[in-house]
Backbone as CSV, one residue per row, in Angstrom:
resi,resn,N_x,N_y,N_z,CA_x,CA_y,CA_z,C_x,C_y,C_z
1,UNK,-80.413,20.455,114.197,-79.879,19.096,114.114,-80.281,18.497,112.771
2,UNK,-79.425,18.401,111.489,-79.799,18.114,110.296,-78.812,16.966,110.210
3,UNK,-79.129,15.889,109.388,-78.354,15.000,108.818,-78.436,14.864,107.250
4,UNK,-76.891,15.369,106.931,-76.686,14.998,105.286,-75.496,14.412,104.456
5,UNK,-76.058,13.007,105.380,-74.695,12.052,105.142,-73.360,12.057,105.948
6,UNK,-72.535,11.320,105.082,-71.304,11.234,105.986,-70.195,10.418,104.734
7,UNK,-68.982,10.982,105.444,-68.225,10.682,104.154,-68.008,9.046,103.748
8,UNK,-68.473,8.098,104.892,-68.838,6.625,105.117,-70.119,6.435,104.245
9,UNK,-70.830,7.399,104.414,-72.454,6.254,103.913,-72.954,7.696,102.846
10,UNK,-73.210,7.162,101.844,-74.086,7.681,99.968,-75.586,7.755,100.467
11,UNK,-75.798,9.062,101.478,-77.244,9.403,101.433,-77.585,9.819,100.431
12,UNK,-78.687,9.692,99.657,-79.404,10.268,98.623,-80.411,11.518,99.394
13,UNK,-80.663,12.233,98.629,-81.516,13.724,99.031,-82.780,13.031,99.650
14,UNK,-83.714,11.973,98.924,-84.807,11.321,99.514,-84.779,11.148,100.841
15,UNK,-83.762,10.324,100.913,-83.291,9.894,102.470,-82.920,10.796,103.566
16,UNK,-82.213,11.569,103.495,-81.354,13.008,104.249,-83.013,13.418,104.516
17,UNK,-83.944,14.162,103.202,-85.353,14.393,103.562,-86.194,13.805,105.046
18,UNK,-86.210,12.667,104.536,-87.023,11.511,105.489,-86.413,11.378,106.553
19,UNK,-84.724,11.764,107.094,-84.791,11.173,108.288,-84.567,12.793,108.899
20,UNK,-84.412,13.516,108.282,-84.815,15.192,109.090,-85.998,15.378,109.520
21,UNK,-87.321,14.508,108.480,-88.425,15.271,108.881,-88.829,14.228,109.663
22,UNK,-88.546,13.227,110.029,-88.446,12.700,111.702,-88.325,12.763,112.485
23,UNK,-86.803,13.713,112.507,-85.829,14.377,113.819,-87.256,15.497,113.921
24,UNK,-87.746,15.791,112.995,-88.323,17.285,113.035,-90.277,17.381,113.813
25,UNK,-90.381,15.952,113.029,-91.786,15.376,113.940,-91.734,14.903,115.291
26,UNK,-90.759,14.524,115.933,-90.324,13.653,116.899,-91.122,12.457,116.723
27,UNK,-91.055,12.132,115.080,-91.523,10.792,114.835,-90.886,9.510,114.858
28,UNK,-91.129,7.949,115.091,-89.694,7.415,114.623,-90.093,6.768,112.729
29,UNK,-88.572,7.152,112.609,-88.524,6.893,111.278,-88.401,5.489,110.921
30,UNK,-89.533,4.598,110.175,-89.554,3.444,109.638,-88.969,3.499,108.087
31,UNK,-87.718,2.894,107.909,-87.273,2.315,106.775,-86.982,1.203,106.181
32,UNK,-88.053,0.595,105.313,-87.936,-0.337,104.474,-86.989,-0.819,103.500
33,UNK,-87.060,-1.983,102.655,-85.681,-1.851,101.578,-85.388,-3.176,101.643
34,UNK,-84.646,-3.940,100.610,-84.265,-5.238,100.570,-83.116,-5.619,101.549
35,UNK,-83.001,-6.476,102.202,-81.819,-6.811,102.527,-80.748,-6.325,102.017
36,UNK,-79.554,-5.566,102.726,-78.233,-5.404,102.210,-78.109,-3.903,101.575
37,UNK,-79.469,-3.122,101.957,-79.392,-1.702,101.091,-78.790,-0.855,102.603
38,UNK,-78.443,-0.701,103.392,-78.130,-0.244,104.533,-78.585,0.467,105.325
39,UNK,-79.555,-0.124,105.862,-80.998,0.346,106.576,-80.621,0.437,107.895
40,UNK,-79.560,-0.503,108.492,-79.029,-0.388,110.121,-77.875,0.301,109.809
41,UNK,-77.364,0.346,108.806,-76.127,1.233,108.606,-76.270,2.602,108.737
42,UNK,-77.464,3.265,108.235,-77.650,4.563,108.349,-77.873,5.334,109.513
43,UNK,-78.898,3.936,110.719,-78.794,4.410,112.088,-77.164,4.817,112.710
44,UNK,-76.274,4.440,112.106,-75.045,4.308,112.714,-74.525,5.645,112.195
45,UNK,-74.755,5.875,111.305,-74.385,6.968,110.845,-74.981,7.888,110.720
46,UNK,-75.976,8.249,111.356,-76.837,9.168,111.859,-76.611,9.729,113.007
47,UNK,-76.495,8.592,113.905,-76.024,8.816,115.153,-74.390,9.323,115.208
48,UNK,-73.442,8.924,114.017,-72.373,9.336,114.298,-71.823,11.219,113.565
49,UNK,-73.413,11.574,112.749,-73.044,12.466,112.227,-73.617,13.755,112.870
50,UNK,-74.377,12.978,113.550,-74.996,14.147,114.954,-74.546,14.150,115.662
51,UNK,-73.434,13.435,116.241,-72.544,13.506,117.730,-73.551,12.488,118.414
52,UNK,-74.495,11.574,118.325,-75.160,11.085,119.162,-74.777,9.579,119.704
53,UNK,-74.871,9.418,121.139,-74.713,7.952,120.898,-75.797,6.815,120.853
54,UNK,-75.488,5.604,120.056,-76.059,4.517,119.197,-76.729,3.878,120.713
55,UNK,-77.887,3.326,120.886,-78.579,1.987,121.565,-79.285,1.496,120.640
56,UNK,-78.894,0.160,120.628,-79.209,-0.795,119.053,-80.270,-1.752,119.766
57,UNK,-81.191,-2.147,119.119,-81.769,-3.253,119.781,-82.367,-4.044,118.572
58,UNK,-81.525,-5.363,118.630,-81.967,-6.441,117.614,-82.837,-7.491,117.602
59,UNK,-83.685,-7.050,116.960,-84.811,-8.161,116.689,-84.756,-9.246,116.602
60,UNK,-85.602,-10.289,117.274,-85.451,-11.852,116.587,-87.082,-12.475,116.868
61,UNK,-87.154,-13.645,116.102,-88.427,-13.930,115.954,-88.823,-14.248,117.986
62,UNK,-88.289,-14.712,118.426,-88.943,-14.496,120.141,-88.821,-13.538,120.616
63,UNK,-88.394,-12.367,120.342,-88.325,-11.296,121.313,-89.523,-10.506,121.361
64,UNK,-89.808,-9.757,122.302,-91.092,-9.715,122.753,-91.036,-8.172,123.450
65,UNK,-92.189,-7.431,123.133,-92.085,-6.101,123.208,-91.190,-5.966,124.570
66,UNK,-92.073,-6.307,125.566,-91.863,-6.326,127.149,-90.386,-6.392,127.190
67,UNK,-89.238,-6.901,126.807,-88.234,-7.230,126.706,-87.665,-5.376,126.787
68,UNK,-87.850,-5.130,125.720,-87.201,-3.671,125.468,-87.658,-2.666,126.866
69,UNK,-88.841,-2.732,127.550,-88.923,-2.185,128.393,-88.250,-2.664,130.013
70,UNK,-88.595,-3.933,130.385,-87.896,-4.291,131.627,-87.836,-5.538,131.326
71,UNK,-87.593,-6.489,132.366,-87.964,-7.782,132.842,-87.779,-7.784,133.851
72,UNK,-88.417,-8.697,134.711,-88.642,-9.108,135.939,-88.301,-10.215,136.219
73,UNK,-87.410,-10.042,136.967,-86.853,-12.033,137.249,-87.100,-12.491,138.472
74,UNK,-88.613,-13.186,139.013,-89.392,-13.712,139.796,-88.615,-14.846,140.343
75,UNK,-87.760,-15.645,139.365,-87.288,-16.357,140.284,-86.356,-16.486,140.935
76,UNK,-85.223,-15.531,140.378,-84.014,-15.401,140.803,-84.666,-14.726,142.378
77,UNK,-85.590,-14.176,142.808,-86.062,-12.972,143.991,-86.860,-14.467,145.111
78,UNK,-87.158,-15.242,144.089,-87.690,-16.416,145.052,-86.629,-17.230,145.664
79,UNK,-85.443,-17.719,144.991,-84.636,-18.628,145.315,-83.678,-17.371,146.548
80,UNK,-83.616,-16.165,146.241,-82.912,-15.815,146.837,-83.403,-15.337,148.217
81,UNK,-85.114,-15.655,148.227,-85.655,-15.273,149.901,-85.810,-16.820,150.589
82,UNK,-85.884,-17.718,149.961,-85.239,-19.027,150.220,-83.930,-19.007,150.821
83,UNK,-83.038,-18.340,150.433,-81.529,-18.573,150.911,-81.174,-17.105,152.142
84,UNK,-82.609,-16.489,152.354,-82.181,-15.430,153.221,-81.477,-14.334,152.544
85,UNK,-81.212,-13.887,151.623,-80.741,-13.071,151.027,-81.552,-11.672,151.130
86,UNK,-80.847,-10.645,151.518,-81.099,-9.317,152.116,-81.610,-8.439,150.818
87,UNK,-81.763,-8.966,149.738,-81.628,-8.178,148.265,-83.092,-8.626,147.909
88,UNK,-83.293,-9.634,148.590,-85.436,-9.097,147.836,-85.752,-8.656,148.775
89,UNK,-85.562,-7.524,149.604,-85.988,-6.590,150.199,-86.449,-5.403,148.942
90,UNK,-85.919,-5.392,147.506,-85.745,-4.004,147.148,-85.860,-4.928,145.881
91,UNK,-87.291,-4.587,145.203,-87.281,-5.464,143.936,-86.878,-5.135,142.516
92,UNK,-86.317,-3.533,142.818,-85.742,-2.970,141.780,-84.288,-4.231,141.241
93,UNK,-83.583,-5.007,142.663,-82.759,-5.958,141.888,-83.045,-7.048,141.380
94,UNK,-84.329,-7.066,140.982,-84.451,-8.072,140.323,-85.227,-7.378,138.772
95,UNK,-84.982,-6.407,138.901,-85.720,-6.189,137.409,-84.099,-5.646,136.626
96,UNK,-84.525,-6.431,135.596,-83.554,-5.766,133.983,-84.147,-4.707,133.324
97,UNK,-83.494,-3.837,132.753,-83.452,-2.910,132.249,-83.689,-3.093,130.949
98,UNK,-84.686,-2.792,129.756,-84.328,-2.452,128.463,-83.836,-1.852,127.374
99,UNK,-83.609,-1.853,125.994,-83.289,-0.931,125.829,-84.144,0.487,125.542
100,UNK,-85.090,0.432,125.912,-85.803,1.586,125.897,-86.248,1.989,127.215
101,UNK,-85.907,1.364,127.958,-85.849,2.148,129.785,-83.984,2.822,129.572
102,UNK,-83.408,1.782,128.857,-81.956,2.667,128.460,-81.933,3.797,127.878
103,UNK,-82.711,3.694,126.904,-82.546,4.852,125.610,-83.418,6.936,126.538
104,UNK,-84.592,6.199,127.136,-85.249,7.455,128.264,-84.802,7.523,129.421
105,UNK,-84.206,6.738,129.457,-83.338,7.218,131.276,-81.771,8.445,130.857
106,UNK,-81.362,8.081,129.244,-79.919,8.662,129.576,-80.424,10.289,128.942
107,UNK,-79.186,10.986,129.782,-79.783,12.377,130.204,-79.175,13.169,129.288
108,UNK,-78.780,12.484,128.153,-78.549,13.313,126.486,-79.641,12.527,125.308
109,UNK,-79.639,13.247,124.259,-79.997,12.540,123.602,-79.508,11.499,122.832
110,UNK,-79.986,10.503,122.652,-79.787,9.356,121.991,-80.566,8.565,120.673
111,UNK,-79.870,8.138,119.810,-80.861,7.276,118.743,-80.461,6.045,118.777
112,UNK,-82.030,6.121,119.246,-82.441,4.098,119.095,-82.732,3.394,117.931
113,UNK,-82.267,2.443,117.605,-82.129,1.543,116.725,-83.142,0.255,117.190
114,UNK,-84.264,0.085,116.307,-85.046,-1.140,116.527,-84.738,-1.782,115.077
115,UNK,-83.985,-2.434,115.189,-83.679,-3.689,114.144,-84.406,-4.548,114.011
116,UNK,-85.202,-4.408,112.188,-85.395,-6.202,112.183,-86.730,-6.170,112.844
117,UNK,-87.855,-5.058,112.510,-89.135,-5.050,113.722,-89.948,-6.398,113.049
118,UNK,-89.613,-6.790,111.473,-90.740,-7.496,110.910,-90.654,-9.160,111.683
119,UNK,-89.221,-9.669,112.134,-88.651,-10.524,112.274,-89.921,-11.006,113.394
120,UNK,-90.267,-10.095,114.495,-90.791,-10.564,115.590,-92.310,-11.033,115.129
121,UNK,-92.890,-11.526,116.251,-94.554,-11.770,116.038,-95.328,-10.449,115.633
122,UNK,-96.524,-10.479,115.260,-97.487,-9.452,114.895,-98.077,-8.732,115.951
123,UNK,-97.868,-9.264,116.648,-98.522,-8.077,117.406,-97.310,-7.290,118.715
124,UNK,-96.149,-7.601,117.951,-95.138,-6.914,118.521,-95.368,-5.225,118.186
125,UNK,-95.509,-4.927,117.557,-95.570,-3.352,117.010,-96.342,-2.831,117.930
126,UNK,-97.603,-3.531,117.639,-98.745,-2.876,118.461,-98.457,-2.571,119.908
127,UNK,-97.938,-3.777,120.431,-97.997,-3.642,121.581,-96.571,-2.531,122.312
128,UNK,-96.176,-1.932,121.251,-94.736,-0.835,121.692,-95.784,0.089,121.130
129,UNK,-96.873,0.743,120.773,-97.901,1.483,120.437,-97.109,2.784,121.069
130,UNK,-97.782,2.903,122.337,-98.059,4.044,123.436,-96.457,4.124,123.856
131,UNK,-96.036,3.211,123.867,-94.458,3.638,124.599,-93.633,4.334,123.685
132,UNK,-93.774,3.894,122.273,-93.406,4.943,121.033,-93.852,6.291,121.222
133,UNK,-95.088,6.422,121.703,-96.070,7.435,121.001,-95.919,8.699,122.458
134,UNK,-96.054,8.145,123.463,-96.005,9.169,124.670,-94.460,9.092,125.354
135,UNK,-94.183,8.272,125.101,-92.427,8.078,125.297,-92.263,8.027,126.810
136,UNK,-93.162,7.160,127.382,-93.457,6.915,128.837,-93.810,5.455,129.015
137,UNK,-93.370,4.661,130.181,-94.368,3.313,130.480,-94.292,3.296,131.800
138,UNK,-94.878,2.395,132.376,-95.231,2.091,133.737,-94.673,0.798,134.189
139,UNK,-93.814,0.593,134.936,-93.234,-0.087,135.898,-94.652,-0.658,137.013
140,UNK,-95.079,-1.840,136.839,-96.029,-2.389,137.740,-95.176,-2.598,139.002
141,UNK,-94.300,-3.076,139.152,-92.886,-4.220,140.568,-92.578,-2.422,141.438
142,UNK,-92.735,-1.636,141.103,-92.035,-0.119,141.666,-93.019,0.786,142.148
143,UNK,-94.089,0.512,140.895,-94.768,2.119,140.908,-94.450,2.643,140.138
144,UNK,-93.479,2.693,139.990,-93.183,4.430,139.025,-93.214,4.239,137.814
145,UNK,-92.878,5.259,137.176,-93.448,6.061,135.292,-92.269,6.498,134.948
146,UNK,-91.462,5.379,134.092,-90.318,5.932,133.161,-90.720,6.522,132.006
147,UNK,-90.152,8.231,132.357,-90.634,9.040,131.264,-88.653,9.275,130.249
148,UNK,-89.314,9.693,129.327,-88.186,10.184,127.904,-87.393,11.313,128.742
149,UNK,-86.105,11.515,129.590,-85.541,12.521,129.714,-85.319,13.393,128.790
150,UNK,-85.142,12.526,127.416,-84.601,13.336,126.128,-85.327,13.229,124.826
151,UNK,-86.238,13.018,124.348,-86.824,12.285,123.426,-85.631,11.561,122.153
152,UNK,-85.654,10.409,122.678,-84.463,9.724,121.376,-85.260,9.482,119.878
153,UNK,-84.481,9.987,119.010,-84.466,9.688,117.605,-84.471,8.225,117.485
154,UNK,-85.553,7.465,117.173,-85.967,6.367,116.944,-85.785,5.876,115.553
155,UNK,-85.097,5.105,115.025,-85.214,4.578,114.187,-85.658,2.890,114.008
156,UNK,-86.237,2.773,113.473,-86.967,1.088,112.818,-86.551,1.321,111.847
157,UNK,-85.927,-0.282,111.548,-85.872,-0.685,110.359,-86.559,-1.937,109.907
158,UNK,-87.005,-2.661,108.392,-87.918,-4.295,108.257,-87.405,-3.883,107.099
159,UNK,-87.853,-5.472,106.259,-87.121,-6.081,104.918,-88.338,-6.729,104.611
160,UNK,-89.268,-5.585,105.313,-90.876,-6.228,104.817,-90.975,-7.965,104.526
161,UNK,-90.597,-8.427,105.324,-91.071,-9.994,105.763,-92.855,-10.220,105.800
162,UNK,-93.250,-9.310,106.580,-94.415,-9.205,107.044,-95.389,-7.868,107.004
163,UNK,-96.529,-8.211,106.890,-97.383,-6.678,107.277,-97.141,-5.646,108.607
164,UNK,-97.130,-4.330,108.656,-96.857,-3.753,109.869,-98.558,-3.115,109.738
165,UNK,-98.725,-3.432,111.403,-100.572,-3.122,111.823,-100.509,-1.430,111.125
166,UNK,-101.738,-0.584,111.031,-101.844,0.161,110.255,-101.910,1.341,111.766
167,UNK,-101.949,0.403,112.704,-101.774,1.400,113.930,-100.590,1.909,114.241
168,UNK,-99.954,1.260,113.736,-98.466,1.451,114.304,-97.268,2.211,112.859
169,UNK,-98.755,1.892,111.630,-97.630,2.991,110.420,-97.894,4.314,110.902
170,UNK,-99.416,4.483,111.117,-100.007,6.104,111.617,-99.029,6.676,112.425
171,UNK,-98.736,5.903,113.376,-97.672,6.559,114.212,-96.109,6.876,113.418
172,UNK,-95.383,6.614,111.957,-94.182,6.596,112.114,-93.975,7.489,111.164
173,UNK,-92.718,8.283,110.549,-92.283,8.692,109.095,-91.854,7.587,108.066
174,UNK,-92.326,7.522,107.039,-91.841,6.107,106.150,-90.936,6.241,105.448
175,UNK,-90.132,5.582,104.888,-89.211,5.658,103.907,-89.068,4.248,103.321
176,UNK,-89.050,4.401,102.021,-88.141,3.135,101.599,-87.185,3.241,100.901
177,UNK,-86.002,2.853,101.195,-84.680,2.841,100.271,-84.631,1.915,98.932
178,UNK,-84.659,2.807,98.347,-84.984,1.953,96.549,-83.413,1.853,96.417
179,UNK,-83.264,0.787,95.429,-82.035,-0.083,95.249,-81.126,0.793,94.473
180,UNK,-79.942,1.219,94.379,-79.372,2.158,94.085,-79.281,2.197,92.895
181,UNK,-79.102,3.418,91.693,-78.902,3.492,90.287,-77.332,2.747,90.181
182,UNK,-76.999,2.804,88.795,-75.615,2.780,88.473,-74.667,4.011,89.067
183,UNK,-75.026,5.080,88.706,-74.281,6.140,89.321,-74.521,6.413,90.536
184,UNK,-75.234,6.234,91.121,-75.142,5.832,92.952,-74.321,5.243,93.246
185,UNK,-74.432,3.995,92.783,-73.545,2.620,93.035,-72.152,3.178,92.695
186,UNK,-71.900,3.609,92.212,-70.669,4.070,91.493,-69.904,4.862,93.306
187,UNK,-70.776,5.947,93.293,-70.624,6.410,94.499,-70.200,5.688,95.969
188,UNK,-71.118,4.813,96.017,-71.214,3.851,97.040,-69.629,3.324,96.963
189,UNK,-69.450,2.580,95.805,-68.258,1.458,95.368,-66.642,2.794,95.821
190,UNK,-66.932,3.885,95.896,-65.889,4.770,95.473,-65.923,4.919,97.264
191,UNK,-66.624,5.080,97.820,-66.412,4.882,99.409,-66.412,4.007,100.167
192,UNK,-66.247,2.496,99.553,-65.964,1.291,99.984,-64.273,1.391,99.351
193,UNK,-64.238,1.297,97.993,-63.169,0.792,97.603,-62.757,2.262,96.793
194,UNK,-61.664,3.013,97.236,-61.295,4.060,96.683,-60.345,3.822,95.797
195,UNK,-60.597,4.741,94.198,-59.317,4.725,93.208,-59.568,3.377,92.381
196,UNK,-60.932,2.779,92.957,-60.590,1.348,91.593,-60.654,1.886,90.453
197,UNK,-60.043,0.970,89.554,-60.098,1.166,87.994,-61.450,1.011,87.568
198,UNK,-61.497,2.539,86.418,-62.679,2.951,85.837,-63.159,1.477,85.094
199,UNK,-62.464,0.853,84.245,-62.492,-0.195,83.491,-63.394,-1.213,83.980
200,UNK,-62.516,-1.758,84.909,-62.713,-2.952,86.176,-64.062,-2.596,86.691
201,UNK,-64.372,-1.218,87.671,-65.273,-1.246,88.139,-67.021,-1.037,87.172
202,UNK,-66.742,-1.003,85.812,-67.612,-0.995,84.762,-67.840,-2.130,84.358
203,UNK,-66.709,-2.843,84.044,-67.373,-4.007,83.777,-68.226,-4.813,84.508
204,UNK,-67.676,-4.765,85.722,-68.172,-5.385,86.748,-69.543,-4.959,87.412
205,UNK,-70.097,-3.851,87.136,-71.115,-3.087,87.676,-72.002,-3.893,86.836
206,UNK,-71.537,-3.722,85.199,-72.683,-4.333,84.108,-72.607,-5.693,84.437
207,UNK,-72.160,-6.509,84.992,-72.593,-7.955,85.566,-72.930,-8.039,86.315
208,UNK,-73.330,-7.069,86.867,-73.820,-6.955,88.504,-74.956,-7.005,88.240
209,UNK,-75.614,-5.844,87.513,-76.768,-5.389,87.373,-78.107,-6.534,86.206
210,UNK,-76.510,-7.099,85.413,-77.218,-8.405,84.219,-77.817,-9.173,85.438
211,UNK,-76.594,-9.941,86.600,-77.626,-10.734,87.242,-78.567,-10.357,88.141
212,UNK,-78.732,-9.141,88.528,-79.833,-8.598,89.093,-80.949,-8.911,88.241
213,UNK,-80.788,-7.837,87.063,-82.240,-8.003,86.072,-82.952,-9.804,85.585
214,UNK,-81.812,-10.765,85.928,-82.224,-11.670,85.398,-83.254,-12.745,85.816
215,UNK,-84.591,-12.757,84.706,-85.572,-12.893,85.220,-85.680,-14.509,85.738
216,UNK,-86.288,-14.591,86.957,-86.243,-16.003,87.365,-85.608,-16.295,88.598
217,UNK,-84.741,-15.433,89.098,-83.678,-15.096,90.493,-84.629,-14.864,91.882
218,UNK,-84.030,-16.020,92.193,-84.780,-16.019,93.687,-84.266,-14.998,94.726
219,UNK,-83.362,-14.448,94.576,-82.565,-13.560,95.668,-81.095,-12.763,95.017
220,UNK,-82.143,-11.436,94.296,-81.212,-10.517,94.081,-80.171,-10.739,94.765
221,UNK,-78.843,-10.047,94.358,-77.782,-9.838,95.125,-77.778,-7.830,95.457
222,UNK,-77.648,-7.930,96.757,-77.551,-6.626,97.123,-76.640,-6.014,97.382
223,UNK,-76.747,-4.253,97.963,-75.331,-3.412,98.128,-74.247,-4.232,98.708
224,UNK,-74.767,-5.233,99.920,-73.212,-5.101,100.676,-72.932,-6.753,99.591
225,UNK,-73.484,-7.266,98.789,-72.582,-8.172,98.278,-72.372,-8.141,97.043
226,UNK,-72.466,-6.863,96.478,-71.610,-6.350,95.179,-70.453,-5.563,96.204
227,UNK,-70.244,-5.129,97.128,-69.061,-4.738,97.577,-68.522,-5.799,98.294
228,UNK,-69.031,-6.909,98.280,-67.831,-8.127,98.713,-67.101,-8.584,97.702
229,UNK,-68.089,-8.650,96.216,-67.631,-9.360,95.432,-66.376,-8.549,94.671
230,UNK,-66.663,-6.937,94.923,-65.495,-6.393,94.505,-64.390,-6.326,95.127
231,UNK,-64.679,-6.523,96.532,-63.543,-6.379,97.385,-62.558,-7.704,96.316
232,UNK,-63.316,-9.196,96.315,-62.404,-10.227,96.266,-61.974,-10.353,95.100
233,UNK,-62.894,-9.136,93.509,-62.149,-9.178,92.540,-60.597,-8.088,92.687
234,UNK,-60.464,-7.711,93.359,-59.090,-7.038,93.752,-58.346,-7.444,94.585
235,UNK,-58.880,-8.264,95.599,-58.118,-8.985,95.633,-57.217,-9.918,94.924
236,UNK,-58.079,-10.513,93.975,-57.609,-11.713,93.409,-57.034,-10.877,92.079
237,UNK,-56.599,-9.706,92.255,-56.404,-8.752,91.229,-56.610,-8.679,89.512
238,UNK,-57.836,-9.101,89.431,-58.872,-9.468,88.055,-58.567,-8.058,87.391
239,UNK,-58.542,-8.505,86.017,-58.880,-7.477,85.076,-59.785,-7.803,84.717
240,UNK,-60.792,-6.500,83.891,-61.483,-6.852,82.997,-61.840,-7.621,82.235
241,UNK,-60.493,-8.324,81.216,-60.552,-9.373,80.758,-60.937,-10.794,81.483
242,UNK,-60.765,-10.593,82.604,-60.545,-11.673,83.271,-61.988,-12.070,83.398
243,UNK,-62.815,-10.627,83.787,-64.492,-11.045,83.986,-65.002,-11.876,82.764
244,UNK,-64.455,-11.579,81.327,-65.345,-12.114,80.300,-65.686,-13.610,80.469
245,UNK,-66.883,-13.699,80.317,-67.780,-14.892,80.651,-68.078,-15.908,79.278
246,UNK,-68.514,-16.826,79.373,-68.053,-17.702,77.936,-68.981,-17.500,77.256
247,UNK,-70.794,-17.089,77.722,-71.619,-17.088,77.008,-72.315,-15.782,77.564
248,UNK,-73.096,-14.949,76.869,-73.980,-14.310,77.799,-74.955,-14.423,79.379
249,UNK,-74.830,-15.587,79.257,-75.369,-16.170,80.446,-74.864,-16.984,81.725
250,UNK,-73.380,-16.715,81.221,-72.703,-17.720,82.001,-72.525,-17.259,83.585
251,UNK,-71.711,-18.068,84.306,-72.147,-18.003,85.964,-70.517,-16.437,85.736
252,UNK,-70.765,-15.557,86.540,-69.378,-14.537,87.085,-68.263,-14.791,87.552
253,UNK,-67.434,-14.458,87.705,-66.172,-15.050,88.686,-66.654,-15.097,89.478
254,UNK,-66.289,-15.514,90.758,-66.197,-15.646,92.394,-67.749,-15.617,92.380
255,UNK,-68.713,-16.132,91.655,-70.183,-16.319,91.708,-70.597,-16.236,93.106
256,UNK,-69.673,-17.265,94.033,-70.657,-17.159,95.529,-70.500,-15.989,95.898
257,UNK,-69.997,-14.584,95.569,-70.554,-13.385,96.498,-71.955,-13.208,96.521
258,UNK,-72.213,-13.661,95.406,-73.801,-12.808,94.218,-75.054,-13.705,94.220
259,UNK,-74.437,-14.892,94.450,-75.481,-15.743,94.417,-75.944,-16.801,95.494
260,UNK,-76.876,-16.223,96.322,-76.976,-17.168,97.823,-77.848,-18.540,98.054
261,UNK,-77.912,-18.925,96.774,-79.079,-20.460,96.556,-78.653,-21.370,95.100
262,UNK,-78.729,-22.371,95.430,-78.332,-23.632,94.638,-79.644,-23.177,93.384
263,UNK,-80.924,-22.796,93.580,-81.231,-22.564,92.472,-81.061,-21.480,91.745
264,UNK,-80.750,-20.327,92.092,-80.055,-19.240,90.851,-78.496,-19.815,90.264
265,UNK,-77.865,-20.597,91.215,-76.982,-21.537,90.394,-77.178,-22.039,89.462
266,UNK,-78.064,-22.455,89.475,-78.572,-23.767,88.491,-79.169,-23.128,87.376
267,UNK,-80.168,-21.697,87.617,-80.699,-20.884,86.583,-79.343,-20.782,85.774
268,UNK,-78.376,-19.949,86.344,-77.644,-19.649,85.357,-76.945,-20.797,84.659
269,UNK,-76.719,-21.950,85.179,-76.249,-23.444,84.759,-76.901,-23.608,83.074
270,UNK,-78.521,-23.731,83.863,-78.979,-24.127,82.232,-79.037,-22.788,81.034
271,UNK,-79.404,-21.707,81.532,-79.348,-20.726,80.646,-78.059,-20.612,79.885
272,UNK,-76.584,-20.797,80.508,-75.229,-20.888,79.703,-75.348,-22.058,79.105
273,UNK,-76.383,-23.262,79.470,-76.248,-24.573,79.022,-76.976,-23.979,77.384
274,UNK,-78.059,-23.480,77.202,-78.941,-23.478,76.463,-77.912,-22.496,75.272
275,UNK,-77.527,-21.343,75.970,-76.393,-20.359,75.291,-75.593,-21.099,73.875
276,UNK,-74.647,-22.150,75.114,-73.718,-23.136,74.130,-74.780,-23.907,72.974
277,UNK,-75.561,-24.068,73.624,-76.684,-25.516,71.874,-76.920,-24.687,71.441
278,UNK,-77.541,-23.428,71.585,-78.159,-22.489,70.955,-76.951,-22.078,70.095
279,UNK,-75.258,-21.287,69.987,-74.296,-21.134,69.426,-74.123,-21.998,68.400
């Protein structure tokens, strides 16, 4: 079971590496990376290049380990022995399922997707420790021990918001997806948008990358919004010429793909401001 890409997603050799020798540890693979480098994208396409099917589970700052394993709904089982109801006889109906009682109950293998682990509290990691690690938990409401029918290919992904406990790196394979070269990108852009013009998509790369490098930017612009912004320069069917900017510093066409804050606006505002006095 090897993964090396897909004609959808520009694995680099690093990557293809790191998420084999995961499949190969029965480790789960933690991948880092800025926003927008395609860190949940690759679960998708991992899973779609192995024949496997996807259970996604998305992070948010309240969600809470326990969640992924069951829940127990105490009161729905109270109101309903109040009303005589024949169903809290059997307290299995009142427990929910997670997605990781989902992901070890199904009787193929599967890759799980933990999205977004940094998003939650700190001691979320920790406390998915042992259920990562032995691929088993315990049901208190039953008795019983949901074990891994299959061991699922685990993937985590974070945008490093936060520290991850050092208990819970020991346990994983790491990776971080470094921000793509020009000729990556090139790649990337050619399986988003096929056949653009060599011209067009050059010029546009080198303004991509000017406002990346430019020092003072609160929020790079990343993969998926240099491929928005190209989508809408073809749309709006731009030439080359069309990109030229008035000063070296001046704001891009269709700026809001690239730029997500009133102050890198404004950076580039005064820097074209300074451009023109300076001329």
């Amino acid at each position: 079971m090897k993964f090396q890409g897909t004609d959808a997603y520009v694995a680099t050799e690093d990557l293809t590496v790191a998420v084999n020798a995961a499949v190969t540890l029965e480790r789960p693979l933690l991948v880092k990376g800025e926003p927008g480098t395609g860190k949940t994208e690759l679960a998708r396409q991992v899973a779609g290049a192995l024949g496997l099917r996807m259970i996604e589970w998305n992070i948010k700052s309240t969600t809470k380990a326990q969640q992924g394993l069951y829940e127990y709904d105490a009161v729905s089982r109270l109101r309903d022995s109040q009303l005589g109801d024949e169903r809290v006889h059997d307290v299995r109906n009142y427990i929910r399922k997670g997605k990781l009682w989902e992901a070890f109950e199904a009787p193929e293998k599967v890759v799980l997707l933990i999205d977004e682990i940094d998003k939650a509290d700190i001691e979320f990691p920790n406390d998915l420790l042992q259920e990562l690690d032995k691929m088993e938990f315990y049901v208190y409401e039953t008795g019983e021990t949901i074990r891994a029918q299959n061991r699922p290919i685990v993937i985590i992904t974070s945008n490093n918001e936060k520290e991850l406990p050092d208990a819970f790196l020991r346990r994983c394979f790491f990776h971080y997806i470094r921000f793509p070269d020009a000729d990556t990108m090139r790649q990337i852009v050619e399986v988003h948008h096929p056949g653009i013009k060599e011209a067009l998509l050059t010029t546009a790369l080198t303004q991509f990358y000017e406002v990346r490098d430019m020092a003072g930017l609160k929020k790079k612009p990343s993969t998926s919004e240099v491929l928005d912004w190209l989508k809408l320069l073809l749309a709006e069917d731009l030439s080359p010429e069309d990109l030229k900017r008035d000063g070296p510093n001046a704001l891009p066409k269709l700026h809001g793909a690239l730029l997500k804050n009133e102050q890198d606006v404004h950076l580039f505002e005064r820097l074209a401001f300074m451009a023109r006095r300076g001329g």
